[in-house]
Structures are given as C-alpha cells and as structure tokens.
C-alpha positions as CSV (number, residue, x, y, z in Angstrom):
1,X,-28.1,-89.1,-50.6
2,X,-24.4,-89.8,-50.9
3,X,-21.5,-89.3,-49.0
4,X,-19.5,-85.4,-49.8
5,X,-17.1,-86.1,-53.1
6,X,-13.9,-85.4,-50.3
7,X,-11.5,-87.8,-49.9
8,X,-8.3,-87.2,-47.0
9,X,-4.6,-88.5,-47.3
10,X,-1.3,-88.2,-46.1
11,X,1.0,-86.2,-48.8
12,X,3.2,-89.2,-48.9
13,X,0.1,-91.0,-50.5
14,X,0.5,-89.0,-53.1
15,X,3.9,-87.3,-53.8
16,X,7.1,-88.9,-54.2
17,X,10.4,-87.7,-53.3
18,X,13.4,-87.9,-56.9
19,X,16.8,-88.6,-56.1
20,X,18.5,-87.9,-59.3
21,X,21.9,-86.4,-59.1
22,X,23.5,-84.1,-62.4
23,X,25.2,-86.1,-64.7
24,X,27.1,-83.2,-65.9
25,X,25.8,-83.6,-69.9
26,X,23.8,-80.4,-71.3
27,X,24.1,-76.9,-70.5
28,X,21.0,-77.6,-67.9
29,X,19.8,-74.2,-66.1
30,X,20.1,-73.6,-62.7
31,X,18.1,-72.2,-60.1
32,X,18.0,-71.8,-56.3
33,X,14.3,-71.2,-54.7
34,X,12.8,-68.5,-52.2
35,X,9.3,-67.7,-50.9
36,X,8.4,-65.9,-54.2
37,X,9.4,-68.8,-56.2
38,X,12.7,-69.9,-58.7
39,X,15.8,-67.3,-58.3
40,X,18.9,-67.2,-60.4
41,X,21.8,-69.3,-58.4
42,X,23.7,-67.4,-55.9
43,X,27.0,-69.5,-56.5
44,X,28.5,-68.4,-59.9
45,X,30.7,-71.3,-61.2
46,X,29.8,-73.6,-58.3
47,X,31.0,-77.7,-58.5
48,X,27.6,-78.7,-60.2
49,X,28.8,-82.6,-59.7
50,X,26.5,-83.2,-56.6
51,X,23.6,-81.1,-58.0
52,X,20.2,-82.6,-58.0
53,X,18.1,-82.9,-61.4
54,X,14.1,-82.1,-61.3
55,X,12.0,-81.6,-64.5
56,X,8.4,-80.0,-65.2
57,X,5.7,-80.2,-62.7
58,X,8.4,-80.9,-59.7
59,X,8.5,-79.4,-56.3
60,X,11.9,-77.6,-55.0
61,X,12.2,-77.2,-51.8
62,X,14.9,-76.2,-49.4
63,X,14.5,-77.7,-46.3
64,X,15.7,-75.1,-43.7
65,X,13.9,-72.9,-44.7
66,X,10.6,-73.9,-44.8
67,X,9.0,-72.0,-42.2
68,X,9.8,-69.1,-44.9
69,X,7.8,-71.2,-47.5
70,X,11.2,-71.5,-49.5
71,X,9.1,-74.0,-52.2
72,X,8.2,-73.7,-55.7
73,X,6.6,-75.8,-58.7
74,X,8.4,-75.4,-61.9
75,X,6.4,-74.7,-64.6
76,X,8.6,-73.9,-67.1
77,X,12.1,-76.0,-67.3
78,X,11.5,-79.1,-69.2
79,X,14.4,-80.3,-67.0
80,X,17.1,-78.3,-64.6
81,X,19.2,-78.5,-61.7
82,X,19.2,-77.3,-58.2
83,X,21.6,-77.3,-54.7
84,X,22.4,-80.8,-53.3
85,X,21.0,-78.6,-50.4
86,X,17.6,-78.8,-52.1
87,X,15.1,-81.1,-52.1
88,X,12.6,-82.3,-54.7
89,X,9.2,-84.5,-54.9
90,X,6.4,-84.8,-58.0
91,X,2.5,-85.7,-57.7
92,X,2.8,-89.8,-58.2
93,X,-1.0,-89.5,-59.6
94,X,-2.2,-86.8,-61.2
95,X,-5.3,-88.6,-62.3
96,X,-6.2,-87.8,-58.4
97,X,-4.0,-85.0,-57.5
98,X,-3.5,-81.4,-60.0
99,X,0.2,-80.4,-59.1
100,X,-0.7,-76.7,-59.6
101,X,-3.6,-77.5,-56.9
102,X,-1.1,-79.0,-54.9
103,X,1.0,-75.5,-55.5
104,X,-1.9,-73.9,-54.1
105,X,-1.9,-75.5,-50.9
106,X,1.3,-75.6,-50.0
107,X,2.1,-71.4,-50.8
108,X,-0.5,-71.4,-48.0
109,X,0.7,-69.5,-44.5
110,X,-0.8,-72.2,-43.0
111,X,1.3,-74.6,-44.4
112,X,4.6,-72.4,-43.5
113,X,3.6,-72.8,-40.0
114,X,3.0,-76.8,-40.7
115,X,6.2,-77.1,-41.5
116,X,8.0,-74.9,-38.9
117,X,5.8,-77.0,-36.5
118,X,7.4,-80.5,-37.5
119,X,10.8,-79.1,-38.2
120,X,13.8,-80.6,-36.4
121,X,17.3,-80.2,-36.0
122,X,19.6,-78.8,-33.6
123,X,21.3,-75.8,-35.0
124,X,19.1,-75.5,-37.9
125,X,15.3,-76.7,-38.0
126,X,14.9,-78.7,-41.1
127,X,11.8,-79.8,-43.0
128,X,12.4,-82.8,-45.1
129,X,10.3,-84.7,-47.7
130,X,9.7,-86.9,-45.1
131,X,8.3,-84.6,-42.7
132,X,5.8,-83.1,-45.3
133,X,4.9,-86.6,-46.3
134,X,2.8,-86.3,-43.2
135,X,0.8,-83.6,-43.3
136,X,-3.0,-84.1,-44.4
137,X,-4.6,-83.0,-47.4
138,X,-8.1,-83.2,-48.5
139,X,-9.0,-83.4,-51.6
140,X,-12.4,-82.3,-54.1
141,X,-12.1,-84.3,-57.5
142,X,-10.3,-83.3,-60.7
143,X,-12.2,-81.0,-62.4
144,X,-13.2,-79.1,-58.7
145,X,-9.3,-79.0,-58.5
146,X,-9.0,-77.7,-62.0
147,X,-11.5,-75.0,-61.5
148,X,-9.8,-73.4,-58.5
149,X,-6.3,-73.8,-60.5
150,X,-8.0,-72.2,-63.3
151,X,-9.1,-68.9,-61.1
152,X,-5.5,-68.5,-59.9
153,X,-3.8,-69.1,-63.4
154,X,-6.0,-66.3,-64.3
155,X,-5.3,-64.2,-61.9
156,X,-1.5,-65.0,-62.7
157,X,-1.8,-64.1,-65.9
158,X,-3.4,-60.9,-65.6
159,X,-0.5,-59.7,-63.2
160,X,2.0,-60.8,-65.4
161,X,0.2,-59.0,-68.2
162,X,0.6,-56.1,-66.1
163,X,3.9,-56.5,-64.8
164,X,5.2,-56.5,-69.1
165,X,3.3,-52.9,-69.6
166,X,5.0,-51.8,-66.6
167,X,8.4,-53.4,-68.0
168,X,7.6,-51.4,-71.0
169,X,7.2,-48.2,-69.1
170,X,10.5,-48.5,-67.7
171,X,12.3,-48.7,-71.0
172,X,10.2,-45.6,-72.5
173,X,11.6,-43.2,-69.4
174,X,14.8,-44.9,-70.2
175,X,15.1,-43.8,-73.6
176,X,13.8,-40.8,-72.6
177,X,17.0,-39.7,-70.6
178,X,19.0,-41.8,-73.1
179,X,17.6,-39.8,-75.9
180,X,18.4,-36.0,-73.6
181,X,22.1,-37.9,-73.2
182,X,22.7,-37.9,-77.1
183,X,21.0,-34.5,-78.1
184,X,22.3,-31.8,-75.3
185,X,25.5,-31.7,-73.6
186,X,25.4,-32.7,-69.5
187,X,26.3,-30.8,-66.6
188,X,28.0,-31.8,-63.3
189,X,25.1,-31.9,-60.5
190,X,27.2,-30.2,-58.0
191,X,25.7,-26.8,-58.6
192,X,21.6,-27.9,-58.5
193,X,22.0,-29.7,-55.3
194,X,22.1,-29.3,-51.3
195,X,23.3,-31.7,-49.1
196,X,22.0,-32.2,-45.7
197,X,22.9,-33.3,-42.1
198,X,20.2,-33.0,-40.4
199,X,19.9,-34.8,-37.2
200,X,16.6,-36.4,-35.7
201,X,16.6,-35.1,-31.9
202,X,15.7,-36.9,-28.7
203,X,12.1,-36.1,-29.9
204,X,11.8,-36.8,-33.7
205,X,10.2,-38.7,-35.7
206,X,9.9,-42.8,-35.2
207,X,9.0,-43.0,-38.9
208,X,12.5,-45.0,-39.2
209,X,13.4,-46.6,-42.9
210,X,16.5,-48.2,-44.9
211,X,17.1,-47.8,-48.0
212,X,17.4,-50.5,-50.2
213,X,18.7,-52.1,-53.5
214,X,15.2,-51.7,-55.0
215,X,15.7,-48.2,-54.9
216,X,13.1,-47.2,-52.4
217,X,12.6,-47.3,-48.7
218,X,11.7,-50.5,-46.9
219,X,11.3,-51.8,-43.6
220,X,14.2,-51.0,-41.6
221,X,16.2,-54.2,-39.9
222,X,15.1,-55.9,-36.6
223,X,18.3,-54.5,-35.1
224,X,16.9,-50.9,-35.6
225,X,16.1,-49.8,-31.8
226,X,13.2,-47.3,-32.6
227,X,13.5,-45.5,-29.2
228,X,17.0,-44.7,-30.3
229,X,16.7,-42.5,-33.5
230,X,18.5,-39.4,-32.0
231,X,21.5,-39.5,-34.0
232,X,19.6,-40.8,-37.3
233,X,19.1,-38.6,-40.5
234,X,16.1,-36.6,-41.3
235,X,15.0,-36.6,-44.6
236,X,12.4,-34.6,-45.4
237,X,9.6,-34.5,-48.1
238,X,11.0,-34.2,-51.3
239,X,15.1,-35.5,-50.4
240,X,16.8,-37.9,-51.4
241,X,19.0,-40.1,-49.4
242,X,21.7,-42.4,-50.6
243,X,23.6,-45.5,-49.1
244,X,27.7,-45.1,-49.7
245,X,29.1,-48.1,-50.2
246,X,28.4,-50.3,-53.1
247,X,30.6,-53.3,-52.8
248,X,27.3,-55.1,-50.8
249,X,24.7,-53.3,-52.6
250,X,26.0,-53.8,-56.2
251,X,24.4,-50.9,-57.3
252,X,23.3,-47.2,-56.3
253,X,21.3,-48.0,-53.7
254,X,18.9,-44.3,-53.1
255,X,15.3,-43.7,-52.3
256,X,13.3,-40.6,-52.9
257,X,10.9,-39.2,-50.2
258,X,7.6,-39.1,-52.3
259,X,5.9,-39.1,-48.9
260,X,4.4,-36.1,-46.8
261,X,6.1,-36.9,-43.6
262,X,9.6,-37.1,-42.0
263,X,12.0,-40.2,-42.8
264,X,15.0,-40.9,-40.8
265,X,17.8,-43.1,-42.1
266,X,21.3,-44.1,-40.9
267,X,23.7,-41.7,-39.9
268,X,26.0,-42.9,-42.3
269,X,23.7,-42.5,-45.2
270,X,23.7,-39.2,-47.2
271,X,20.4,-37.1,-47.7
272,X,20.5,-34.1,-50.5
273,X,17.8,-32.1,-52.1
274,X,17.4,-30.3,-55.5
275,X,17.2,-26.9,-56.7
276,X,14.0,-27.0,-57.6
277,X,14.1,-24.2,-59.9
278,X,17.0,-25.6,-61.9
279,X,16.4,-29.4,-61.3
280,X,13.3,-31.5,-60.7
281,X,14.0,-34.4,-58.2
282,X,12.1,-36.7,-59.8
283,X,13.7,-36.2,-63.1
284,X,17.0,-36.8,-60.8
285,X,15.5,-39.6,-59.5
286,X,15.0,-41.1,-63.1
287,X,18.5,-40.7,-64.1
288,X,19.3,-42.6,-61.1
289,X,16.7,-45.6,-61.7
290,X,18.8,-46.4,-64.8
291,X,21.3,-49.7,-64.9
292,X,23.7,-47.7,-66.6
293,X,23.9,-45.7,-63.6
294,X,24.1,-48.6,-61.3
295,X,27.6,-49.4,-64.0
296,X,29.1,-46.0,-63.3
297,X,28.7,-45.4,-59.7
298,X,30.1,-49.0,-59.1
299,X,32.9,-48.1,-61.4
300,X,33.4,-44.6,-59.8
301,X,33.8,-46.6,-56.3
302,X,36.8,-46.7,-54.4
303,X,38.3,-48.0,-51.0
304,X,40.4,-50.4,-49.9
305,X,38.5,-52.2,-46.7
306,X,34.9,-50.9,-48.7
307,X,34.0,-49.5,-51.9
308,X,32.5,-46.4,-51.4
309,X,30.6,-44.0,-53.8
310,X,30.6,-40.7,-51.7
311,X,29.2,-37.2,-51.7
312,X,32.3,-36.0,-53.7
313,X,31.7,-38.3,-56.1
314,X,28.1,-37.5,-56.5
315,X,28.7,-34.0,-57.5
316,X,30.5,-35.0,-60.0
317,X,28.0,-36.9,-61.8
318,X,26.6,-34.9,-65.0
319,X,23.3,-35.3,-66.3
320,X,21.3,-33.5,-69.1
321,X,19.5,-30.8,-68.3
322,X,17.0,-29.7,-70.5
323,X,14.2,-26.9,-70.1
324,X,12.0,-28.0,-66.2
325,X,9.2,-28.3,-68.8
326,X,10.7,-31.3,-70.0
327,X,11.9,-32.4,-66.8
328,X,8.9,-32.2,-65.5
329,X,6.8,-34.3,-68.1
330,X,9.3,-37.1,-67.9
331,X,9.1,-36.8,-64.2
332,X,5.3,-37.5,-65.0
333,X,5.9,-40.3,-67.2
334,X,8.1,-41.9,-63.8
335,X,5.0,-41.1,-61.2
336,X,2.8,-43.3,-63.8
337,X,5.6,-45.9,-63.3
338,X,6.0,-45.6,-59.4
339,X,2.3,-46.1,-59.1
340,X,1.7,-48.9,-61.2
341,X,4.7,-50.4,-59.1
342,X,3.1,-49.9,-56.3
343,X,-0.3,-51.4,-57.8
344,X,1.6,-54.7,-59.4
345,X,3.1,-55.4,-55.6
346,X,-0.2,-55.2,-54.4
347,X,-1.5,-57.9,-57.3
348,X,1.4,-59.8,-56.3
349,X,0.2,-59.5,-52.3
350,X,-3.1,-60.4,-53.4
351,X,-2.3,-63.5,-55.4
352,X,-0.5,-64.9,-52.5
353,X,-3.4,-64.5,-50.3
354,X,-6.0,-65.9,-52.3
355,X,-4.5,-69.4,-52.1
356,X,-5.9,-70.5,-48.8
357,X,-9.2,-69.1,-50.0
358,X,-9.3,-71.0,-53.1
359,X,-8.5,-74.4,-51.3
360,X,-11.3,-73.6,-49.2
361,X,-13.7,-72.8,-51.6
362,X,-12.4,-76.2,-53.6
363,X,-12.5,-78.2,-50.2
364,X,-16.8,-76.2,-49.4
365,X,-17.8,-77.1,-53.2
366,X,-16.4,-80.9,-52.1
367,X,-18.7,-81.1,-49.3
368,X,-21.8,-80.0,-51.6
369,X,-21.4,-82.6,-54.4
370,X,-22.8,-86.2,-53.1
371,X,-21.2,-88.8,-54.7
C-alpha cells in the first residue's frame, strides 16, 4: 500500500513574486483590491508612472491589509495595473499547483489570521510576498485540485446567474416609475408625508442602526455606545429615515424600516412616514432606489462647510402618483427585488464559507488515494 497522494511546501516553492512597473503605453485598466475582490480605483487621474503591471491568473495583494484578506486572483484582465502600494505574485508551476485552488486557500479566514499572525511593522502591520512565502500548503494532485475548483466555479456561476435576473429586476421597477414620470404629471411629496422627532428614552430600544449608501440599514460604527441611545431617533415600523448630507455619501443615502421592531438612528438623521392612504412607502421607497434620484438630490444640495439635502428640500421633491392600486403592485414588484437581495447576499456569504471546506475535502480525498 502506498504512501497518501499529499505532498507539503512552503508557498514560496511555488509562487513568485512580479516586479513589473507601468510603462505608460495602452489604455491598461486599473483596479485597487478589497476582501470581496477587484474594485474600481479610488484615485481618479492618479500619476500612474510607478504603477505595477500584473496579467491573467496573478495575485493582488495589498499588504497592510491583509488581516482583512485584501487579495484577489484576476480572472479576467489579460493584463492591467494596480497601486505601487500593491503587491503581486503568480503560481511558478501550474503543472503542480491550480491558481484558482490556490484562490481557494488563501480567501480562507484561516489564512486572514496567518497573515495578521506574521505581520510586521510599526505603525502599520504589513504582510509582504515574503511573509506569505512561508506559510505551508498541502497539496492533493491536479485533477483532485481541479475537482474542488470545479464545485466552487459552479457555485460562482450560479450566483452570478442570479445576481443578472436580479440586475434585471431592478431595471423593470425602474422603468416602471420612469414610465408613471412620462404618462401623468408629478406632485410635490410635502402633502403625503409626516415627519418625525421622536426621541428614544433612557429605556428604549438597543436595536441601534446606520444608514448607509446601499440604501438600507447596517451595522452601526464601533464608536456607537449602545448604553447611550437616549437622544437617538426612533423609527418605527413602516418609516423611513434619511442621512442629510451628501457630500460623503454621494448619493441619497435612506433606509426603509421593513422590520417589525423599533430602529433608532442618529439624532441628526431625519425619520418621515407616509400617508398611507394617499402614498405607499414602498412605492416612495422605489422612487428613491433610482440613480436618477441619487443625481438630483446631490444637485439639490447646498452648504458651504457640507452639502446638505434637508427636510425642506425633501418636500419639495415631486413624484407621480398614480391610483394605490398601482402603487401597490409596483411596490410588490420591489419586495420580489428586496428579497432576492437579501437571498444573493446570502449566496455570496455562502461562497465565501465553503472555501475552507473544499480545501479540506481536497486535502481528506488526498489522504485516501495511495500513490
């Protein structure tokens, strides 16, 4: 009986770090990287001279943040560029190593807190191509490899698929409203809504949220003291609250409480409901989902320190409004589209968590074939 077909090495066995600066010839795109992967640059019209080149099948990494797993394979540019900040290595043998198996190991948690562990610096902890040229890796053969990648590109694929139809959604309540805009004349808000100042108490709710550019509630900042809510903003089930200034946001930042319970937000946030009778919030909501809304409340902002779209400005805004049975079937055509939202994050969740599970199926089938 043979030995397991599993074979160890160090990562800088098997990867190799490119050092290839921008030349500055071809309109080459460019991207910055994050935990979920390539992101359009942050720096528009940025000195591209010290810019570092990688192609297809390359790692990006940026090395501070690496305990955020801030790396990414690209799959899709035949060649780009990235930060001088960056860093970038490629498989030297794929004949042993798959790079999208590779892509599945290092997307692992565990390998997050690998490179926190062995990250130095003094300010800043870095984790250099160096550093991860240490860390061990063992290995099935190809076609083991293959398989697992195989399971995962599926799995990708089948999100993605998703993600279009819910891409598609979007642009059908879109031209919806954008239809209603053409075909009936608008009305100013003002009259179909109530604003509200409602204050949380020394014994409200804890159930604390920001609002955020994604137009919904999130996680509220680590600064948020949660025994100190008094002064916050109760919105109830069924509100709407809205974040003023723009300038940061670059858009209308609002959420809509969909929820049965309590929310409290910033004191300096604005909360409103709808006449329900007159106007359905969700259809509201809708209007307010659009980009072309996003355009007009930024150009309706004004201020001199901060640009501020306000509660006087809000009334203001007109929207069509046609009969509530209309309202109300594009507000169901929107639920549909929350939902699957909510379904596509959790696809996205679940894709990232199958990676250790995969290597460690690869690494079990390993130990059962005998060489």
């Amino acid at each position: 009986m043979g030995l397991s077909n599993l074979t160890t090495y160090k990562l800088g066995d098997l990867i190799e770090q490119r050092r290839e600066k921008y030349d500055g010839k071809g309109n080459l795109p460019i991207r910055g990287v994050s935990a979920d992967g390539f992101i359009p640059p942050k720096q528009k019209d940025a000195d591209t001279s010290l810019y570092n080149v990688f192609y297809k099948n390359d790692f990006v990494f940026n090395p501070a943040r690496m305990e955020l797993n801030s790396i990414a394979l690209n799959t899709v540019f035949e060649k780009a560029i990235c930060s001088s900040l960056y860093e970038i290595f490629y498989v030297r043998d794929e004949s042993v190593l798959i790079p999208k198996y590779l892509n599945l190991f290092v997307k692992r948690k565990q390998f997050a807190r690998q490179c926190e562990f062995i990250g130095w610096g003094s300010a800043r902890e870095y984790c250099r191509c160096v550093d991860i040229s240490r860390i061990s890796i063992t290995l099935p053969d190809v076609p083991t490899q293959q398989k697992y990648v195989d399971i995962y590109d599926a799995m990708c694929a089948n999100q993605k698929a998703y993600e279009k139809g819910l891409d598609d959604l979007k642009l059908t309540c879109d031209a919806y409203i954008e239809e209603l805009r053409r075909k009936m004349p608008c009305e100013k808000i003002g009259p179909y809504i109530d604003r509200y100042d409602v204050r949380n108490g020394k014994n409200g709710t804890k159930n604390v949220m920001g609002v955020s550019i994604s137009k919904e509630f999130r996680e509220p900042s680590s600064k948020v003291n949660k025994n100190e809510l008094a002064n916050y903003k109760v919105c109830h089930p069924g509100d709407i609250a809205f974040v003023q200034t723009t300038n940061n946001e670059k858009c209308f930042a609002y959420a809509y409480n969909n929820t049965d319970h309590d929310i409290v937000v910033s004191s300096v946030d604005e909360v409103f409901s709808t006449k329900k009778e007159k106007l359905n919030t969700e259809y509201l909501s809708l209007f307010f989902n659009r980009k072309e809304f996003d355009r007009y409340a930024r150009f309706n902002s004004w201020g001199s320190a901060r640009e501020t779209f306000t509660w006087n400005d809000l009334v203001d805004v007109q929207v069509p409004i046609p009969k509530m049975e209309i309202q109300k079937s594009i507000a169901n055509i929107h639920k549909v589209f929350v939902e699957r939202k909510r379904i596509n994050e959790k696809l996205k969740q679940q894709i990232k968590n199958i990676c250790p599970i995969l290597i460690k199926g690869a690494v079990e089938e390993g130990k059962s074939k005998r060489g």
